[in-house]
C-alpha positions in Angstrom: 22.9 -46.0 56.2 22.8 -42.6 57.6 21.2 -42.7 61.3 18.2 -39.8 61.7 16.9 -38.4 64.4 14.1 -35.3 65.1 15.8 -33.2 68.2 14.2 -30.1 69.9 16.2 -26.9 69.9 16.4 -23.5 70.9 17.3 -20.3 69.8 17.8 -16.3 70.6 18.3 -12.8 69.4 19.6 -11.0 71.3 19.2 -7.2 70.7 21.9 -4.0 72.6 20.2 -0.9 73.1 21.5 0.5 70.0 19.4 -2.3 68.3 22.1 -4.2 67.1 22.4 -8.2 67.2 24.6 -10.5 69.6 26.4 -13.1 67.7 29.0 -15.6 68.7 31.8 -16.9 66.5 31.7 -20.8 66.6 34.7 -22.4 67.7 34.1 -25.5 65.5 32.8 -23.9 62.1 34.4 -20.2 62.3 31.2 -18.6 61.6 29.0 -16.2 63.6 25.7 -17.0 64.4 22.5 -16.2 67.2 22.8 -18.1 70.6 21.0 -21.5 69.7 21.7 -25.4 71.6 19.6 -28.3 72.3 17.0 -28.8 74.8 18.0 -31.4 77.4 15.7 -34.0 79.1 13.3 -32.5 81.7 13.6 -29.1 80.6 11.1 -26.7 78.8 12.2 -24.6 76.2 11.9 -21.6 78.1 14.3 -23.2 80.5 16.8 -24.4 77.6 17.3 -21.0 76.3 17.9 -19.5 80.0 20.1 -22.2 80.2 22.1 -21.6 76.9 22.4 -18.1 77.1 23.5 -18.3 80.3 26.2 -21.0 79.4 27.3 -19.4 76.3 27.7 -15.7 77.9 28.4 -16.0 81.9 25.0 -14.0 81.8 22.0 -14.2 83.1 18.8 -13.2 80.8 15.0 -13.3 80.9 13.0 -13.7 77.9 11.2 -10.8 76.4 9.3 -12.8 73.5 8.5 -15.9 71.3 9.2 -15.0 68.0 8.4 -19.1 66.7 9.1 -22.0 65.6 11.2 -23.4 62.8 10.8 -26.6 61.3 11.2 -26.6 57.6 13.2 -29.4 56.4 15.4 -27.5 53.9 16.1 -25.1 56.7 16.2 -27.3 59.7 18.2 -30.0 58.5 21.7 -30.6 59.4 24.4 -33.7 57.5 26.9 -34.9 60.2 29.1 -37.4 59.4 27.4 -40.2 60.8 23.8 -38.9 61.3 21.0 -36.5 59.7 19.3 -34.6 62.2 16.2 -32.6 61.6 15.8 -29.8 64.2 12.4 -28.2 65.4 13.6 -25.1 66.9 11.9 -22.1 69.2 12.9 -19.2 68.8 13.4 -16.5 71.3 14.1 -13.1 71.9 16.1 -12.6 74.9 17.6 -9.5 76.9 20.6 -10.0 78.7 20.4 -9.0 82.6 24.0 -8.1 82.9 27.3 -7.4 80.1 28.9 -9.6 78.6 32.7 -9.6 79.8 35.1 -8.5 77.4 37.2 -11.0 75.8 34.9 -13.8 76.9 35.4 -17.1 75.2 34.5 -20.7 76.0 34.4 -24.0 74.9 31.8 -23.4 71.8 32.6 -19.4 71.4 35.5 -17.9 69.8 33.9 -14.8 70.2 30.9 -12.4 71.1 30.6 -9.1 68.9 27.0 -6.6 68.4 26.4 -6.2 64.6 23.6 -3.7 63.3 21.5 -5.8 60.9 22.9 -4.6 57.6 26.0 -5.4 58.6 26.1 -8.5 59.2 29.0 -11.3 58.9 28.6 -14.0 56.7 25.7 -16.4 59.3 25.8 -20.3 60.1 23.0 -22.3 61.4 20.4 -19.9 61.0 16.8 -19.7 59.1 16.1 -17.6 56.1 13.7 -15.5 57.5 15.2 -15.1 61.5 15.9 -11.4 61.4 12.5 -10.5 59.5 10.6 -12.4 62.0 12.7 -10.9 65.0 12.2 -7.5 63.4 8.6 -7.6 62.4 7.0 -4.5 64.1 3.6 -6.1 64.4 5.3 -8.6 66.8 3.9 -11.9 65.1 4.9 -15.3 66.3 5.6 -17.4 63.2 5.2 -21.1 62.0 8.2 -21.9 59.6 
């Protein structure tokens, strides 16, 4: 049988001044997607997302907004070889305090490219409705 588990996570747009979208290639699936990662024992999830962000770029950031949280099952559910793990994730916009240093890669990240949002690459890991709710002008914070 299948061990599951519920895990907290975090995740972040990240938005240039052009208004286009940080993403990161993953190292272990190929595909782009926003700055996400579990939160660790003893830390908020404000902290977690600092902390990712941070880990995954070499840059500092501060958080500019809760956008929500995701829970859905069909959305927030992951099959790993040996367990099922269904994520309840927060969701963040973020602004990066410094640049991003070209060429950067680490042990997760292939890659970091900005992508305006009708352009973008084929996504991994991500909800349905993340951009919408990033985007939405009335600045909402959603329950999904």
């Amino acid at each position: 049988m299948t061990q599951k588990e519920i895990l907290p996570a975090v995740s972040a747009v990240v938005f240039n001044e052009r208004g286009e979208i940080l993403l990161q290639r993953r190292k272990d699936t190929g595909k782009w997607c926003i700055i996400s990662g579990h939160v660790e024992f003893g830390e908020t999830v404000q902290e977690a997302i600092l902390r990712e962000v941070l880990e995954e770029t070499g840059v500092r950031s501060e958080i500019v907004r809760l956008i929500g949280v995701y829970s859905d099952p069909p959305y927030a559910t992951y099959k790993y070889p040996e367990r099922t793990v269904h994520y309840v994730v927060t969701y963040f916009e973020v602004r990066l305090l410094g640049k991003i240093e070209d060429g950067l890669t680490n042990s997760e990240s292939e890659e970091f490219a900005y992508f305006a949002g009708d352009q973008l690459p084929e996504l991994d890991l991500v909800n349905p409705n993340w951009l919408v709710d990033a985007l939405d002008p009335a600045l909402n914070v959603f329950i999904r």
